[in-house]
PDB file of the backbone (N, CA, C, O) and the ligand in Angstrom, with CONECT records:
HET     ZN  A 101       1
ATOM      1  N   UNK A   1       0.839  -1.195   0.000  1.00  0.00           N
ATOM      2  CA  UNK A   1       0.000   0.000   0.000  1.00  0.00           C
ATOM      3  C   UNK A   1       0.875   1.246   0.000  1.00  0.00           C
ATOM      4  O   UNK A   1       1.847   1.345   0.748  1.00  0.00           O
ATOM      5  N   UNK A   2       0.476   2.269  -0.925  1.00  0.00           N
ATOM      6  CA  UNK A   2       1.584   3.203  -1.034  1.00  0.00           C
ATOM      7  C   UNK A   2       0.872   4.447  -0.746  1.00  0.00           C
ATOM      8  O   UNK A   2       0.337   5.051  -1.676  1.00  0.00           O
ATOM      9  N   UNK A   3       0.807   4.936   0.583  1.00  0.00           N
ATOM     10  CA  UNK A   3       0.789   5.935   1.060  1.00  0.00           C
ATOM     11  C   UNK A   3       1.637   7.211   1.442  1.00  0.00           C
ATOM     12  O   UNK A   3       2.554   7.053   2.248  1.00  0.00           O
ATOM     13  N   UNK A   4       1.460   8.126   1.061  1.00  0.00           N
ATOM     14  CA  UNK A   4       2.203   9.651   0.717  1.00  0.00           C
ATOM     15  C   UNK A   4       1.511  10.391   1.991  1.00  0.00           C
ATOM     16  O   UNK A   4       0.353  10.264   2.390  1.00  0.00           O
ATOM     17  N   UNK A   5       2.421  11.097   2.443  1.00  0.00           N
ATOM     18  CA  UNK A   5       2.271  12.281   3.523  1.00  0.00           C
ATOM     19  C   UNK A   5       1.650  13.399   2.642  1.00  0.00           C
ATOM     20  O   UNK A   5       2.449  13.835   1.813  1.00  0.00           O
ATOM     21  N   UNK A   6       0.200  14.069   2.616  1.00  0.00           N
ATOM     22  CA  UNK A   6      -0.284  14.666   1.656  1.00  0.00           C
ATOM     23  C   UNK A   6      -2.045  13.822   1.218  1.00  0.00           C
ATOM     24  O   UNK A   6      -2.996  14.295   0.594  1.00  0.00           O
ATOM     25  N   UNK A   7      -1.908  12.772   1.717  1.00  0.00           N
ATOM     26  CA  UNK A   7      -2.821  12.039   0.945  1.00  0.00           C
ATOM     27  C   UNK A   7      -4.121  12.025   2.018  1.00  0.00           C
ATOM     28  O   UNK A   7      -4.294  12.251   3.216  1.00  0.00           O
ATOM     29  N   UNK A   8      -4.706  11.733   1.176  1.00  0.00           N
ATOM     30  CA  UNK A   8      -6.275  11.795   2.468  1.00  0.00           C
ATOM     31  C   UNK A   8      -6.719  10.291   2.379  1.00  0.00           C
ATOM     32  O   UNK A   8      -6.975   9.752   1.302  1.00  0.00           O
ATOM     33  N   UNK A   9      -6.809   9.491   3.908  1.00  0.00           N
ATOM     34  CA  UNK A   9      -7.438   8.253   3.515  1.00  0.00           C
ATOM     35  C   UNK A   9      -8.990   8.360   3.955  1.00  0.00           C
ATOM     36  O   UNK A   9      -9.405   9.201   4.751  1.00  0.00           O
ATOM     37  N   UNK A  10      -9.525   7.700   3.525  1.00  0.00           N
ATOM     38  CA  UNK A  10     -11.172   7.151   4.081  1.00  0.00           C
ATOM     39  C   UNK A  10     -10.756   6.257   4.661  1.00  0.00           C
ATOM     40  O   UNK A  10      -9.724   5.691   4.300  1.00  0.00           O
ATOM     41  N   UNK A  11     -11.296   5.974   5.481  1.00  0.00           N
ATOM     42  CA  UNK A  11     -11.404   5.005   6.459  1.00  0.00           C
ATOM     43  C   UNK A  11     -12.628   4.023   6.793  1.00  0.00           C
ATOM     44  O   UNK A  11     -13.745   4.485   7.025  1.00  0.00           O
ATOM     45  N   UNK A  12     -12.413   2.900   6.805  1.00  0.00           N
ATOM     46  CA  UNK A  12     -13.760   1.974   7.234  1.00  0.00           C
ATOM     47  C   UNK A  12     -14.372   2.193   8.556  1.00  0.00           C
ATOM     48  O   UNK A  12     -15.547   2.087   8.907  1.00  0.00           O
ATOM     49  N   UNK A  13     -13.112   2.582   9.336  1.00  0.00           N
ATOM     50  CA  UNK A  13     -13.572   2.798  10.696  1.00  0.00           C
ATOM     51  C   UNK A  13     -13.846   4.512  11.133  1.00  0.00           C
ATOM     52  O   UNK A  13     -12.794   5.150  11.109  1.00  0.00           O
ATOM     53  N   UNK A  14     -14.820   5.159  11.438  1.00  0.00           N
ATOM     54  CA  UNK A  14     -14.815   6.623  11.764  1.00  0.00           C
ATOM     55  C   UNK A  14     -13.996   6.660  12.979  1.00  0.00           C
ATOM     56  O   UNK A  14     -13.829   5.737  13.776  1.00  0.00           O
ATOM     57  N   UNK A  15     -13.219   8.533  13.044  1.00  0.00           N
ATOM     58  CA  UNK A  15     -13.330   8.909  14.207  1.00  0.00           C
ATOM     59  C   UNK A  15     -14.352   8.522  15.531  1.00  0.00           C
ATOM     60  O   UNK A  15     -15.291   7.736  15.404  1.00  0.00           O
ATOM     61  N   UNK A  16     -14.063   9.101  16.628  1.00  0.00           N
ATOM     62  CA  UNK A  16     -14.908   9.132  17.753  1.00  0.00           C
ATOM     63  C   UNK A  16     -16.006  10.519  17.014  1.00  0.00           C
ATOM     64  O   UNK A  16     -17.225  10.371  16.928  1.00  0.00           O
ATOM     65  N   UNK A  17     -15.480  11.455  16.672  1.00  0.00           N
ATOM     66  CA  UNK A  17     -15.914  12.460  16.420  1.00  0.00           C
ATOM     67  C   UNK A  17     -17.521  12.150  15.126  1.00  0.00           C
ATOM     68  O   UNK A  17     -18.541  12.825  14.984  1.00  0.00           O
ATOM     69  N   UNK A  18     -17.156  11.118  14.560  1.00  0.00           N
ATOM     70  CA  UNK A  18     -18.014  10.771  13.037  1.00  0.00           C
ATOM     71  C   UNK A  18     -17.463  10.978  11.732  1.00  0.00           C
ATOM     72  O   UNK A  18     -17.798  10.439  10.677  1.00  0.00           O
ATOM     73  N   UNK A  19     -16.412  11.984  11.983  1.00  0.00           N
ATOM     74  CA  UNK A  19     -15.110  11.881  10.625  1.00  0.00           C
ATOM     75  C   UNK A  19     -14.649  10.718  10.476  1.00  0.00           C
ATOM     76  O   UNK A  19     -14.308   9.976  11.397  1.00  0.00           O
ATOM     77  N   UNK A  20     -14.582  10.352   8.731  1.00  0.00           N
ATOM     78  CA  UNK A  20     -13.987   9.153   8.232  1.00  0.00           C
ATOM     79  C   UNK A  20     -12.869   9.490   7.290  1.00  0.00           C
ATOM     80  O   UNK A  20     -12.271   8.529   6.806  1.00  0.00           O
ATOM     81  N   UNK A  21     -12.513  10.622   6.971  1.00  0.00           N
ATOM     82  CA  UNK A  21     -11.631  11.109   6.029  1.00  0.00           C
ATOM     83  C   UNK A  21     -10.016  11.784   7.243  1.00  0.00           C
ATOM     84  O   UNK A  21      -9.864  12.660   8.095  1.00  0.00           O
ATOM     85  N   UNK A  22      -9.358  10.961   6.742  1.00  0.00           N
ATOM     86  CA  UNK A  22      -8.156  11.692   7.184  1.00  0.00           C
ATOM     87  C   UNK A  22      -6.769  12.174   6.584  1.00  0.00           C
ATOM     88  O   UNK A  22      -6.390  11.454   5.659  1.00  0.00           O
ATOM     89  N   UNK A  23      -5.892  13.271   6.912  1.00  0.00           N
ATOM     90  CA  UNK A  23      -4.749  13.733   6.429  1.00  0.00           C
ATOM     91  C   UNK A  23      -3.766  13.200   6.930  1.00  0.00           C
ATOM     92  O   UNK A  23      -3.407  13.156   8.106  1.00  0.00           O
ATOM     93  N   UNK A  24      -3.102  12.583   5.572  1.00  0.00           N
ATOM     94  CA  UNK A  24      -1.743  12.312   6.510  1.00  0.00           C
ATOM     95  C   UNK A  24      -0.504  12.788   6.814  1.00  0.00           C
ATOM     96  O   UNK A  24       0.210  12.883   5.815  1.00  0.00           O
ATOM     97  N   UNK A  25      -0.031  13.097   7.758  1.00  0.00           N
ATOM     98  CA  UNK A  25       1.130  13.993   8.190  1.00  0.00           C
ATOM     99  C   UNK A  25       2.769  13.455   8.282  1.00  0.00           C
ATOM    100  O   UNK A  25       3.849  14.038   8.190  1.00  0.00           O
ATOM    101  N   UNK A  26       2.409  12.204   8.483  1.00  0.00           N
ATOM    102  CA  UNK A  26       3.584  11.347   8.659  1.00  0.00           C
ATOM    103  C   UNK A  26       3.586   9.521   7.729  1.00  0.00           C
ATOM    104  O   UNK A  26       2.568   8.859   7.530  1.00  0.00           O
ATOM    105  N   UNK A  27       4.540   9.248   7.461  1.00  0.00           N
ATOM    106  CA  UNK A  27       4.435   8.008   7.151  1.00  0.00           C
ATOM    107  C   UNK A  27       5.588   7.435   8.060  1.00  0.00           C
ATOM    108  O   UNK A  27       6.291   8.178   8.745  1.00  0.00           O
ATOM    109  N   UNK A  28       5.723   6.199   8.025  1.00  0.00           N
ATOM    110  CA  UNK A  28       6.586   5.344   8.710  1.00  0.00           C
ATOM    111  C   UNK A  28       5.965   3.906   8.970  1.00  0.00           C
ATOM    112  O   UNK A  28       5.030   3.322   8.423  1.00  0.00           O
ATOM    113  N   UNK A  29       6.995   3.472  10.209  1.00  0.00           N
ATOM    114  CA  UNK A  29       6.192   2.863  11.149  1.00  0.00           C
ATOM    115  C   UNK A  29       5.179   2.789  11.705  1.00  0.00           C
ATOM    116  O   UNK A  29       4.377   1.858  11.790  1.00  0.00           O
ATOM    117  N   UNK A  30       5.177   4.297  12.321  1.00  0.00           N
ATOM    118  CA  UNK A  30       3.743   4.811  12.925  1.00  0.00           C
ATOM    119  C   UNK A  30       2.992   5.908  12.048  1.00  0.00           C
ATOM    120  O   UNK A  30       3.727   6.879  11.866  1.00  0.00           O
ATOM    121  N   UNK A  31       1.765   6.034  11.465  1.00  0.00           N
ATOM    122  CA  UNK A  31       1.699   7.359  10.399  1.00  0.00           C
ATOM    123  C   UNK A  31       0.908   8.365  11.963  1.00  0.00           C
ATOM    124  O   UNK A  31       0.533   8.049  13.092  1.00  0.00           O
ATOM    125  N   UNK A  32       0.967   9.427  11.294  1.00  0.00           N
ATOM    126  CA  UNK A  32       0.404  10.356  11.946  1.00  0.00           C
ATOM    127  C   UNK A  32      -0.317  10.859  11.012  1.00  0.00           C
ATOM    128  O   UNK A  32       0.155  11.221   9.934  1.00  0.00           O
ATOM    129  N   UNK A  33      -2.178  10.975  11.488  1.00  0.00           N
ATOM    130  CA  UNK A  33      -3.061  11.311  11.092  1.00  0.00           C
ATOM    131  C   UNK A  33      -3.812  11.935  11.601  1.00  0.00           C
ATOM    132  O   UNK A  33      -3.997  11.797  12.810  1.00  0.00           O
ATOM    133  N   UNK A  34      -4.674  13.051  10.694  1.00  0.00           N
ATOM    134  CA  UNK A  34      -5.072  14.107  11.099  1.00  0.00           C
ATOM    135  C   UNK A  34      -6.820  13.872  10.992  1.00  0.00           C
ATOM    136  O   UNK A  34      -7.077  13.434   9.871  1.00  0.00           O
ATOM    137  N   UNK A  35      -7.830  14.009  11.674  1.00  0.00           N
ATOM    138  CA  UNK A  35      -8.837  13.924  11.154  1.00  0.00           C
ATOM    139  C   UNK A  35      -9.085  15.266  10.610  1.00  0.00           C
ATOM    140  O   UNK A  35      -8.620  16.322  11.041  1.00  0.00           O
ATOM    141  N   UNK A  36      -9.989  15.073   9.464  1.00  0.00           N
ATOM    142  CA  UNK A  36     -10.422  16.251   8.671  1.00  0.00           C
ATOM    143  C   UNK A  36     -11.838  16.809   9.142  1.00  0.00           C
ATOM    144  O   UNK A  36     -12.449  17.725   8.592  1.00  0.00           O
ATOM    145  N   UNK A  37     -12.169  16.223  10.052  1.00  0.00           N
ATOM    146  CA  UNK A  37     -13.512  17.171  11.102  1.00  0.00           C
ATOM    147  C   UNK A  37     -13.417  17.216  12.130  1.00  0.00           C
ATOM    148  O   UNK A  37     -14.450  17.642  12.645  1.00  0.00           O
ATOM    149  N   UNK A  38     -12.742  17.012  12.739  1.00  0.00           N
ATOM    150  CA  UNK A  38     -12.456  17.651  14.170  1.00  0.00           C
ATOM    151  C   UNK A  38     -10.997  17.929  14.510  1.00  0.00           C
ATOM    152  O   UNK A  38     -10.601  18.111  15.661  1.00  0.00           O
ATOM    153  N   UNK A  39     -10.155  17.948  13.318  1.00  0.00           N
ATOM    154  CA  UNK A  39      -8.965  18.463  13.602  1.00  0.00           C
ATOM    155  C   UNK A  39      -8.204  18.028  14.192  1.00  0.00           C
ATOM    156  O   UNK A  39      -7.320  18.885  14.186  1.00  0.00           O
ATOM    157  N   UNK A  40      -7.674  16.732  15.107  1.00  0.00           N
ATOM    158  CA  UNK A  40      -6.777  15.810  15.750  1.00  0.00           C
ATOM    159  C   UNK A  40      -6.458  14.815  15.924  1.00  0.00           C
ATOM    160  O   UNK A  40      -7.252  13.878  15.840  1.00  0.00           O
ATOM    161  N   UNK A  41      -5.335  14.671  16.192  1.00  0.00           N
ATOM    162  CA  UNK A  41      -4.061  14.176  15.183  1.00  0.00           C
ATOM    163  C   UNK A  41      -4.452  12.445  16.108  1.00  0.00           C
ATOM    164  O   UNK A  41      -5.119  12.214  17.116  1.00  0.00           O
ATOM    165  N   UNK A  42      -3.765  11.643  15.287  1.00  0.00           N
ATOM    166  CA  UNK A  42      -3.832  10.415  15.814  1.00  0.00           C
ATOM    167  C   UNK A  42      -2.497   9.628  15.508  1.00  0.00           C
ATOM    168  O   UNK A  42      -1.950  10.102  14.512  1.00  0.00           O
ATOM    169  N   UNK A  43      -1.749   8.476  16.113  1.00  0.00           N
ATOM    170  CA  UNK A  43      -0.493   7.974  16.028  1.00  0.00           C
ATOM    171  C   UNK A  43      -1.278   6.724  15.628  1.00  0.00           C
ATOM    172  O   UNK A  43      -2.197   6.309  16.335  1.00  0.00           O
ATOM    173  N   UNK A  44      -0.929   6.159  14.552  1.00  0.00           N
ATOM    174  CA  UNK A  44      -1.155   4.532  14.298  1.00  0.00           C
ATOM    175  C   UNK A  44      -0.484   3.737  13.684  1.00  0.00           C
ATOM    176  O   UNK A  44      -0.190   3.943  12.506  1.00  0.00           O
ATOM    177  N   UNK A  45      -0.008   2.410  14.494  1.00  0.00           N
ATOM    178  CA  UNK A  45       0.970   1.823  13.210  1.00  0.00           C
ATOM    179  C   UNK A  45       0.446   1.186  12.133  1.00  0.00           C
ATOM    180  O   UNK A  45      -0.674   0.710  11.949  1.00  0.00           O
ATOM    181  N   UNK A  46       1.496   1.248  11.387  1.00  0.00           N
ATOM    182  CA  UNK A  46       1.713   0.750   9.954  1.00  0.00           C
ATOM    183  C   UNK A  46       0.590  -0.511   9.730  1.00  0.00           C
ATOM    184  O   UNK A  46      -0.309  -0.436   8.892  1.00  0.00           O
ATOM    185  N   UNK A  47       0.801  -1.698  10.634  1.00  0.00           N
ATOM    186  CA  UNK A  47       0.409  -2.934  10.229  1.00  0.00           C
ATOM    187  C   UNK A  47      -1.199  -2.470  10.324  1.00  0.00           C
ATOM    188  O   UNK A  47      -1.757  -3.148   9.461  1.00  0.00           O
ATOM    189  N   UNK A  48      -1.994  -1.796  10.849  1.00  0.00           N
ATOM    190  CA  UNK A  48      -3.130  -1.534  11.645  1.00  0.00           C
ATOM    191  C   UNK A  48      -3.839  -0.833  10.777  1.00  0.00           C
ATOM    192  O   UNK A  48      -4.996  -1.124  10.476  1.00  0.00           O
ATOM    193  N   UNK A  49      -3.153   0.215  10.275  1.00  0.00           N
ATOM    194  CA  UNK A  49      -3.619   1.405   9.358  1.00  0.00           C
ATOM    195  C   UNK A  49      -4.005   0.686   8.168  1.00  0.00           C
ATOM    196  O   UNK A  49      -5.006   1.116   7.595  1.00  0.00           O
ATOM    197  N   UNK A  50      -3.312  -0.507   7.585  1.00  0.00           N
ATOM    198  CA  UNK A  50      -3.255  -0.655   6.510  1.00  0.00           C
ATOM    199  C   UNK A  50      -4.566  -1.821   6.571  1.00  0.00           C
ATOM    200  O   UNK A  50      -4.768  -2.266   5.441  1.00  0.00           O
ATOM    201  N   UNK A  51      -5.231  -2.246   7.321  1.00  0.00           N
ATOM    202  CA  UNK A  51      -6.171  -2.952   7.108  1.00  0.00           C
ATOM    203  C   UNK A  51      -7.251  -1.975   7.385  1.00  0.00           C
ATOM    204  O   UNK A  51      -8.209  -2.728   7.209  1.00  0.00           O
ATOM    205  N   UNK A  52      -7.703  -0.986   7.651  1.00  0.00           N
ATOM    206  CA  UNK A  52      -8.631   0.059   8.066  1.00  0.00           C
ATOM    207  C   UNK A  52      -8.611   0.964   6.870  1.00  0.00           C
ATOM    208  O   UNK A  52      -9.428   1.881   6.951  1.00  0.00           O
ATOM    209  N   UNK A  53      -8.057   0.943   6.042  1.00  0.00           N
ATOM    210  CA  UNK A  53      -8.141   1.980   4.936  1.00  0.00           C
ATOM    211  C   UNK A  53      -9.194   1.582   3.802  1.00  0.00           C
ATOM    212  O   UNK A  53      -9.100   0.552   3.134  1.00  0.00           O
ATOM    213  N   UNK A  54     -10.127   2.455   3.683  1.00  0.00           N
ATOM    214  CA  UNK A  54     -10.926   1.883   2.710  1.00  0.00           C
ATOM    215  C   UNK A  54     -10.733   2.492   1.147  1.00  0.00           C
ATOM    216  O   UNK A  54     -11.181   1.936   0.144  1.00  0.00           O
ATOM    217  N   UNK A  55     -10.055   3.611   1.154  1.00  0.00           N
ATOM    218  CA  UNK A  55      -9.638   4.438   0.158  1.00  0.00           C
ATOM    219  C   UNK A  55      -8.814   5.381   0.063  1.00  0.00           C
ATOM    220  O   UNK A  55      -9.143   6.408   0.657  1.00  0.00           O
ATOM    221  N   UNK A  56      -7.544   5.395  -0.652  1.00  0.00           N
ATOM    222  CA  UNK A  56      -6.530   6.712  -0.760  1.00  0.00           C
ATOM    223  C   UNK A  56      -6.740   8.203  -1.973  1.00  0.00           C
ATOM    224  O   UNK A  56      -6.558   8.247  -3.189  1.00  0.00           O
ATOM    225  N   UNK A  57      -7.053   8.956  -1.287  1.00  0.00           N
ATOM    226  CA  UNK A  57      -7.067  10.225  -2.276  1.00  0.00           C
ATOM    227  C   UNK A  57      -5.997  10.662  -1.963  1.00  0.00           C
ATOM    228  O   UNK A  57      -5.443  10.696  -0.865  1.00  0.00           O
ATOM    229  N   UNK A  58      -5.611  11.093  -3.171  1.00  0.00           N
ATOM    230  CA  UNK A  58      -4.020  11.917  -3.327  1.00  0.00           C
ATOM    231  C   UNK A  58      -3.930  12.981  -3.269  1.00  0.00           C
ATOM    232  O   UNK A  58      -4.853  13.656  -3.725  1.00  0.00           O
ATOM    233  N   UNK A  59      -2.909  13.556  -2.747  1.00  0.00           N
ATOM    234  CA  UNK A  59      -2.550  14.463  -2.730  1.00  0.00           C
ATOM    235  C   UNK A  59      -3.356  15.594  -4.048  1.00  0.00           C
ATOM    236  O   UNK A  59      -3.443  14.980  -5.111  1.00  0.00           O
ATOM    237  N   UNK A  60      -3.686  16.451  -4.098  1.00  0.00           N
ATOM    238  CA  UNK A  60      -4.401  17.336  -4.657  1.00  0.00           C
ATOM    239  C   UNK A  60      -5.661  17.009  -5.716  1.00  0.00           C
ATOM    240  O   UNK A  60      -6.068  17.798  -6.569  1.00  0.00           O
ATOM    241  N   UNK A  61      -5.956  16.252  -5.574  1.00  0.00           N
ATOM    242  CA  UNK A  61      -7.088  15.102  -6.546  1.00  0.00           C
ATOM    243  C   UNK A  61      -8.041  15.254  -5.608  1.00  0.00           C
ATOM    244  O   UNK A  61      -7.723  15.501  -4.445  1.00  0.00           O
ATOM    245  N   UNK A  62      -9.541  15.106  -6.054  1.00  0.00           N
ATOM    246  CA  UNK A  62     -10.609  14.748  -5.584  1.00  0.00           C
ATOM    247  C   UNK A  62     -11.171  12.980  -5.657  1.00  0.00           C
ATOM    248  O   UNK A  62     -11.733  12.338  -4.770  1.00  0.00           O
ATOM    249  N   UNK A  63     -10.848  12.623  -6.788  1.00  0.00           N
ATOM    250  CA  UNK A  63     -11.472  11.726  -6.803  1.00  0.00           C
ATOM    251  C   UNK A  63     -10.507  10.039  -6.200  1.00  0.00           C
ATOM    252  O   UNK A  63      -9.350   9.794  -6.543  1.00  0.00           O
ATOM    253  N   UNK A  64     -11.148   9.344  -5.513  1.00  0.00           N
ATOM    254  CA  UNK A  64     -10.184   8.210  -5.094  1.00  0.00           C
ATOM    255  C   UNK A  64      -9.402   7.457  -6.288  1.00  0.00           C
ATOM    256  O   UNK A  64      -9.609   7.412  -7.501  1.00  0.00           O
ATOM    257  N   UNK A  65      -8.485   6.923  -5.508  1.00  0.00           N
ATOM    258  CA  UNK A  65      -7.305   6.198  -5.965  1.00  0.00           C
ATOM    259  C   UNK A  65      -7.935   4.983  -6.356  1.00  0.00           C
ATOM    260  O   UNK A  65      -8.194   4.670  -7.518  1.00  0.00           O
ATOM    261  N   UNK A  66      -8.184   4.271  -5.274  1.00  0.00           N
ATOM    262  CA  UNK A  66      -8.967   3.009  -5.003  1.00  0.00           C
ATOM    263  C   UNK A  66      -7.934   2.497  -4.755  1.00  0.00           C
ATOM    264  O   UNK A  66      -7.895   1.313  -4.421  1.00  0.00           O
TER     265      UNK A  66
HETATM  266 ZN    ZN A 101     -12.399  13.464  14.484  1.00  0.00          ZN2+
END
């Protein structure tokens, strides 16, 4: 899965908040993600993130990657 710092994922799973769209700030091990409706940040690793992603939008694109 090739995720870019820049990219917005959807997510299968929502925030606490009801946001499912997030920014990502970091990649690695752990990415750091931003929710895009309530504004805060979350630490998650790699192995975890990558089964919870339901869709990658890229960096300046609207429409998903898939
Ligand atoms: Zn949120």
């Amino acid at each position: 899965m090739n995720v870019r710092v820049g990219d917005r994922l959807k997510m299968k799973k929502p925030h606490p908040c009801g946001g499912d769209v997030f920014d990502v700030l970091r990649v690695g091990l752990d990415f750091r993600i931003r929710c895009a409706k309530c504004g805060r940040d979350v630490m998650v690793p790699r192995a975890r993130i990558e089964r919870h992603i339901k869709q990658i939008i890229p960096a300046g694109e609207e429409e998903p990657r898939v």
